[in-house]
PyMOL Python script that loads the backbone (N, CA, C, O; Angstrom):
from pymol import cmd

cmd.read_pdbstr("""\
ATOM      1  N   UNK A   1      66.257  17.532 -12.074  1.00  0.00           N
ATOM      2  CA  UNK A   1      66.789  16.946 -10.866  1.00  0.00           C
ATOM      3  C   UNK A   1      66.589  17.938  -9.721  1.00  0.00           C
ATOM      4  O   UNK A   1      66.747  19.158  -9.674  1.00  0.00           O
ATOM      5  N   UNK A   2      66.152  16.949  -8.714  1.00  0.00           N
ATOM      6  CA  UNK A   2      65.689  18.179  -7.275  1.00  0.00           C
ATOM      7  C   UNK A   2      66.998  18.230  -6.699  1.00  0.00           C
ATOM      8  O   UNK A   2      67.960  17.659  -7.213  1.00  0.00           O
ATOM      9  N   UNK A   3      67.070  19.022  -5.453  1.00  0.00           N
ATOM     10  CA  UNK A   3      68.202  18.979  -4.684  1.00  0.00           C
ATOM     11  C   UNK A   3      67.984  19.399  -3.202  1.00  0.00           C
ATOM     12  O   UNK A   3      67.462  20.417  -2.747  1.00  0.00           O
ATOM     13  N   UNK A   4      68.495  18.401  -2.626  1.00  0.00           N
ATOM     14  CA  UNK A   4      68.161  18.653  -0.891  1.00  0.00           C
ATOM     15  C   UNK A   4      69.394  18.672  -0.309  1.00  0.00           C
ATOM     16  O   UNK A   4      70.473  18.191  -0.656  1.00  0.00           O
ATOM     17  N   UNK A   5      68.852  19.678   1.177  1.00  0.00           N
ATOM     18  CA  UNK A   5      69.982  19.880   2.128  1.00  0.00           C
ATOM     19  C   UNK A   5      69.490  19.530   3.014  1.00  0.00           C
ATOM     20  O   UNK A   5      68.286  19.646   3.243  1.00  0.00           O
ATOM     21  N   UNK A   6      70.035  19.191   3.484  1.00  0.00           N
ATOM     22  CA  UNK A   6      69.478  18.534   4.945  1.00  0.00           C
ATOM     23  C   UNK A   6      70.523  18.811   6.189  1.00  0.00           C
ATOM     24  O   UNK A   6      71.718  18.784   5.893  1.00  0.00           O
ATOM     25  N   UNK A   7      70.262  19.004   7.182  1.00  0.00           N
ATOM     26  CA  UNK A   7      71.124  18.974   8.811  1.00  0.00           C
ATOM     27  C   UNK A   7      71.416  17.796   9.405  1.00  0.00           C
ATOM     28  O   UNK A   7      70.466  17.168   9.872  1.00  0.00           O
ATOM     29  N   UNK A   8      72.663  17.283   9.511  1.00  0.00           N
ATOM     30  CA  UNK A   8      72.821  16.241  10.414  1.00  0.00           C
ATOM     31  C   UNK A   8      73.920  16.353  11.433  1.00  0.00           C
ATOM     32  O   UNK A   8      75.058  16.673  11.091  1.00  0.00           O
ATOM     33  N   UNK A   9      73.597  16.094  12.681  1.00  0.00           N
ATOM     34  CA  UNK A   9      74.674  16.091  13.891  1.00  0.00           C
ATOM     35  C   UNK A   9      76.037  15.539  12.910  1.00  0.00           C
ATOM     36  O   UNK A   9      76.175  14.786  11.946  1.00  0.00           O
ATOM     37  N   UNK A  10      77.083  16.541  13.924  1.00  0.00           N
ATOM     38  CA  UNK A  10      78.729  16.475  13.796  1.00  0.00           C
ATOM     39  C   UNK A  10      79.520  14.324  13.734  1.00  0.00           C
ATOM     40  O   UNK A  10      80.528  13.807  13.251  1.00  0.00           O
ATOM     41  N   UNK A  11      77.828  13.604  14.835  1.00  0.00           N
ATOM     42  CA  UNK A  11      78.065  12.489  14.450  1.00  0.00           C
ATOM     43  C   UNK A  11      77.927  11.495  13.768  1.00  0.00           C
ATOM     44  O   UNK A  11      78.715  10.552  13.683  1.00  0.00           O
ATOM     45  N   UNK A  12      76.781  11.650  13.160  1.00  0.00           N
ATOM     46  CA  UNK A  12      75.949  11.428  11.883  1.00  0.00           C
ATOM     47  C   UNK A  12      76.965  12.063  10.525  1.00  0.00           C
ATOM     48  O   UNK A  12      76.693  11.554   9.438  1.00  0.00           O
ATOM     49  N   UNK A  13      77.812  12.855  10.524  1.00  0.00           N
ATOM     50  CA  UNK A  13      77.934  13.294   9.454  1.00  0.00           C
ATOM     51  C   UNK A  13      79.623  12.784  10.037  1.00  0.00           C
ATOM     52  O   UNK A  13      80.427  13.294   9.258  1.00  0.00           O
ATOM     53  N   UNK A  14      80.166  12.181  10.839  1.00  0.00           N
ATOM     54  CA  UNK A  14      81.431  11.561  10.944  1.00  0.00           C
ATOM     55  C   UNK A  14      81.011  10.038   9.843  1.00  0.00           C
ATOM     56  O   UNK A  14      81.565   9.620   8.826  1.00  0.00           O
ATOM     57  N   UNK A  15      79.871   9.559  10.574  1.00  0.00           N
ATOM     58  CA  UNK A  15      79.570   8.255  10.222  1.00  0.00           C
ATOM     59  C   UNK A  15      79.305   8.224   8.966  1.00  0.00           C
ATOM     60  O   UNK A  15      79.190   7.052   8.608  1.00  0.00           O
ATOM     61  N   UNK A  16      79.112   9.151   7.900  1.00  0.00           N
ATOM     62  CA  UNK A  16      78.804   8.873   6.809  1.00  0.00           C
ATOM     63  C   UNK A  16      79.887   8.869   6.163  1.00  0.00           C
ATOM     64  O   UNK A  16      80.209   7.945   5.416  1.00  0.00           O
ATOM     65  N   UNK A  17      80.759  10.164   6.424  1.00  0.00           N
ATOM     66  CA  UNK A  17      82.151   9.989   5.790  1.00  0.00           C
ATOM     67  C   UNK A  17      83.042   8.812   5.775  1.00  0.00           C
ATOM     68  O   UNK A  17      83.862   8.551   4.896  1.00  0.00           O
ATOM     69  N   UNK A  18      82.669   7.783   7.384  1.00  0.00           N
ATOM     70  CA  UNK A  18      83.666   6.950   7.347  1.00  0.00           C
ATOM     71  C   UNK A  18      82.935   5.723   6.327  1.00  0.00           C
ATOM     72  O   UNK A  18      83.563   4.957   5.597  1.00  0.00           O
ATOM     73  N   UNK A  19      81.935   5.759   6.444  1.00  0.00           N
ATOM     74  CA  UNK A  19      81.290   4.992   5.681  1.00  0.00           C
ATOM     75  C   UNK A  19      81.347   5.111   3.888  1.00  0.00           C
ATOM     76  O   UNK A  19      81.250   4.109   3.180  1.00  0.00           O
ATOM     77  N   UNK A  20      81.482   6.209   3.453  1.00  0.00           N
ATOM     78  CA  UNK A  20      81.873   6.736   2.193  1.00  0.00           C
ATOM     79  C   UNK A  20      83.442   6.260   1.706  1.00  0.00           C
ATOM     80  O   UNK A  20      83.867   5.875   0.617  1.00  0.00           O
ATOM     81  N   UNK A  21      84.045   6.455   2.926  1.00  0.00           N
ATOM     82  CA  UNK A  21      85.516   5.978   2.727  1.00  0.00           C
ATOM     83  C   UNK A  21      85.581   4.772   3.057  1.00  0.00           C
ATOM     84  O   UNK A  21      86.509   4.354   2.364  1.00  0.00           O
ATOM     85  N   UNK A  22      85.012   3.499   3.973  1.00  0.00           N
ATOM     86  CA  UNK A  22      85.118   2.574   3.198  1.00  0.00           C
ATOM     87  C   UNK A  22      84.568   1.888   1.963  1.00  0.00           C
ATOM     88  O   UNK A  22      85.110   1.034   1.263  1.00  0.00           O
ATOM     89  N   UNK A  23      83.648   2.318   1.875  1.00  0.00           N
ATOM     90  CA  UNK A  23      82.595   1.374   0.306  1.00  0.00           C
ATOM     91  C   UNK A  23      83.212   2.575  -1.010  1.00  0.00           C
ATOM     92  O   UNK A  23      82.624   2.587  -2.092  1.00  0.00           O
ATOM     93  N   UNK A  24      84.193   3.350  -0.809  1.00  0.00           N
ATOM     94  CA  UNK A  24      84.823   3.951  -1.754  1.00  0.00           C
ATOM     95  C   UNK A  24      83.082   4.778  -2.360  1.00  0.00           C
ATOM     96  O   UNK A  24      83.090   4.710  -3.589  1.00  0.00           O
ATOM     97  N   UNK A  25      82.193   5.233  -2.026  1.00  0.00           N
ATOM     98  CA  UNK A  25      81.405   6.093  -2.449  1.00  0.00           C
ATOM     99  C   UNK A  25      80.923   7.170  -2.214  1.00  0.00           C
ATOM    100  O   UNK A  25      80.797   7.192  -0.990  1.00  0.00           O
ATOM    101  N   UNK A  26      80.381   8.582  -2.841  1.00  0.00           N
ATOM    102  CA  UNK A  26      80.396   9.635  -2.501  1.00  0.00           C
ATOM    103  C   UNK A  26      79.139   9.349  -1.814  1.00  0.00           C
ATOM    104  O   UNK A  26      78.350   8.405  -1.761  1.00  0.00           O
ATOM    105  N   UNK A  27      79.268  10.762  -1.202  1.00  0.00           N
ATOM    106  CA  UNK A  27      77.988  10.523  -0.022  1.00  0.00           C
ATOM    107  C   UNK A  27      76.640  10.430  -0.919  1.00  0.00           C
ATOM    108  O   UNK A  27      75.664   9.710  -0.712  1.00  0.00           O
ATOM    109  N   UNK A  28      76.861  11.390  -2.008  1.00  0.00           N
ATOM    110  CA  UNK A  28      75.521  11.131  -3.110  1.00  0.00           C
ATOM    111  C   UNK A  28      74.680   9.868  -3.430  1.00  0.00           C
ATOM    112  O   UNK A  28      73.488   9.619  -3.612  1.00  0.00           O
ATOM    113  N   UNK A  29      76.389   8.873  -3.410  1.00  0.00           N
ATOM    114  CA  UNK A  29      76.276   7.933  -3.867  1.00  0.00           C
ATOM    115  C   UNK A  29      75.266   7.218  -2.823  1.00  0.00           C
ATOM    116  O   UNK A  29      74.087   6.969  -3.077  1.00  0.00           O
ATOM    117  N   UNK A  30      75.803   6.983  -1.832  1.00  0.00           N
ATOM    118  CA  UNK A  30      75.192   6.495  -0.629  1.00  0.00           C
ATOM    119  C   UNK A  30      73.691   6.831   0.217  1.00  0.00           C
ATOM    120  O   UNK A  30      73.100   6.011   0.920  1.00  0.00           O
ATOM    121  N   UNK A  31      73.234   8.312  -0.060  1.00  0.00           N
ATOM    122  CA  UNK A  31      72.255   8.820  -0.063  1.00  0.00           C
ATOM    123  C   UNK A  31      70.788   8.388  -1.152  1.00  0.00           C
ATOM    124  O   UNK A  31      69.604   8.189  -0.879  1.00  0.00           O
ATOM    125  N   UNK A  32      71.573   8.373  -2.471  1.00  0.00           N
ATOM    126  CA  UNK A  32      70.367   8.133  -3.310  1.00  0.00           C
ATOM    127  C   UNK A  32      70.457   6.289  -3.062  1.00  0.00           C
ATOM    128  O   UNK A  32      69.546   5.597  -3.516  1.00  0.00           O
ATOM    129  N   UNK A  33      71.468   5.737  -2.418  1.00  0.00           N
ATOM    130  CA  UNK A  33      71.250   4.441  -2.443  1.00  0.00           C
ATOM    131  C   UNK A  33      70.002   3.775  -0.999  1.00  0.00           C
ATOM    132  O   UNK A  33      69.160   2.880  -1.066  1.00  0.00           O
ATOM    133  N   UNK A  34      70.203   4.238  -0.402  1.00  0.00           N
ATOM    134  CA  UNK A  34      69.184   4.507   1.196  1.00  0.00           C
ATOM    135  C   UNK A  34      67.404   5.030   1.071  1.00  0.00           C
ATOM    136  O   UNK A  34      66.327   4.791   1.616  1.00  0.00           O
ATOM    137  N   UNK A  35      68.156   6.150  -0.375  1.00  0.00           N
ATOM    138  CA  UNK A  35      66.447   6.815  -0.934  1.00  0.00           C
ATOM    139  C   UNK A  35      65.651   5.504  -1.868  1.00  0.00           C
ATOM    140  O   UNK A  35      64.474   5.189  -1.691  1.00  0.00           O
ATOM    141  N   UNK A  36      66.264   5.067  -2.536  1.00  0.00           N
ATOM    142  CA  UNK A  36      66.228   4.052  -2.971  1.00  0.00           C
ATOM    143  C   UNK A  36      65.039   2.679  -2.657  1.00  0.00           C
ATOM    144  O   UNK A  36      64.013   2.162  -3.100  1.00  0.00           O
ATOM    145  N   UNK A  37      66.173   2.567  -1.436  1.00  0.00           N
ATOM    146  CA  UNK A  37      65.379   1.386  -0.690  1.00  0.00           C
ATOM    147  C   UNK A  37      64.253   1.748  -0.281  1.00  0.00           C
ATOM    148  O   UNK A  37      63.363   0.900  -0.214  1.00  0.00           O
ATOM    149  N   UNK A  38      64.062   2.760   0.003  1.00  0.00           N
ATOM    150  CA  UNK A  38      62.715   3.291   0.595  1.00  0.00           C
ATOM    151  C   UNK A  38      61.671   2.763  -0.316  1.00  0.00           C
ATOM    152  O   UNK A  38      60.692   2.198   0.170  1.00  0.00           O
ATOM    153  N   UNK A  39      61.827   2.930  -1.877  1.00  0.00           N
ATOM    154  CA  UNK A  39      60.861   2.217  -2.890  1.00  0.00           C
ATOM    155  C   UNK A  39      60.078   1.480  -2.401  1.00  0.00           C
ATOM    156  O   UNK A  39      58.856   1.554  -2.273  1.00  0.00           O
ATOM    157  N   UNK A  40      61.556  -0.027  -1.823  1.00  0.00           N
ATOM    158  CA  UNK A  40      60.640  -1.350  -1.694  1.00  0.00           C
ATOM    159  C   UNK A  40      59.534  -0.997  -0.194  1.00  0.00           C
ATOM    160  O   UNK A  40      58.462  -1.474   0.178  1.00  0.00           O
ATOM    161  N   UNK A  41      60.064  -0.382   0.121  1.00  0.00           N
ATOM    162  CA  UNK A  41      59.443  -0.187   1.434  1.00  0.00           C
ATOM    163  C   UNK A  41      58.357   0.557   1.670  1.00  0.00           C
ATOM    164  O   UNK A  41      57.838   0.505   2.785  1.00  0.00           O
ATOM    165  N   UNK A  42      58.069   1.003   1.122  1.00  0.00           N
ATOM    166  CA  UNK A  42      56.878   2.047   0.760  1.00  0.00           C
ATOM    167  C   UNK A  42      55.429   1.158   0.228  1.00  0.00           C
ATOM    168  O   UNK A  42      54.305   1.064   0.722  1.00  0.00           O
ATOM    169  N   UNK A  43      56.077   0.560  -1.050  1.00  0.00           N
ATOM    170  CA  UNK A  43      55.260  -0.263  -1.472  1.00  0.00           C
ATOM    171  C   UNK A  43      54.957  -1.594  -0.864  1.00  0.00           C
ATOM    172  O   UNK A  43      53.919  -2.114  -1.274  1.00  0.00           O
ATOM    173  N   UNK A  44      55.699  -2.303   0.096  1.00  0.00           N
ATOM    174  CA  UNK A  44      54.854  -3.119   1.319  1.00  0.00           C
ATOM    175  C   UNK A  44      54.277  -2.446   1.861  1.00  0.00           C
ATOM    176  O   UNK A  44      53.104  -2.798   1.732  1.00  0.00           O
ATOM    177  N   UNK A  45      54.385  -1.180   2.757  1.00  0.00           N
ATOM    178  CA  UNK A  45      53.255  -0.522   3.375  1.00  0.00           C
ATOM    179  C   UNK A  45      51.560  -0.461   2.570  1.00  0.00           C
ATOM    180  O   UNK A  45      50.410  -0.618   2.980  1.00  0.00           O
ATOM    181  N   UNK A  46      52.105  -0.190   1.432  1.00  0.00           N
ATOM    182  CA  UNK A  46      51.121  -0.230   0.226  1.00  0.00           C
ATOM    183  C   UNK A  46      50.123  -1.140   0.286  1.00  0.00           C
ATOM    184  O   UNK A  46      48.967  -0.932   0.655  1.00  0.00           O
ATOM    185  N   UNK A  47      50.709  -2.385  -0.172  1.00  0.00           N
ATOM    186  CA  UNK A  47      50.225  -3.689  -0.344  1.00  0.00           C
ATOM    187  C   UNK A  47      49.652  -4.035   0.667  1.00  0.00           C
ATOM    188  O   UNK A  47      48.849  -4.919   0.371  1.00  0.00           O
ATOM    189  N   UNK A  48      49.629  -3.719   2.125  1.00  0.00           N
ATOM    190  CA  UNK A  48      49.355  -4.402   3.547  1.00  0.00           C
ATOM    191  C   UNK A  48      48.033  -3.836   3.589  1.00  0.00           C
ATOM    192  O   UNK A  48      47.298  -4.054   4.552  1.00  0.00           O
TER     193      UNK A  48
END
""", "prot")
cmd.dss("prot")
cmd.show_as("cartoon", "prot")
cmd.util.cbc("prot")
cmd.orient("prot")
């Protein structure tokens, strides 16, 4: 398993927390879910 850090503005990183606290998920959670989507999205670029 890799592991990234990344920098995000004081508001970007409000918005994730509040967002973590409502869908009850850790930011991990929410991160690999966003990396995720990228899949489908990648592979239309693909296909085009």
């Amino acid at each position: 398993m890799k592991r990234l850090e990344v920098k995000i503005s004081d508001e970007e990183a409000q918005l994730l927390e509040q967002y973590c606290q409502q869908s009850e998920k850790t930011k991990t959670d929410v991160i690999r879910s966003y990396i995720r989507q990228l899949k489908r999205k990648v592979k239309k670029v693909s296909n085009s």
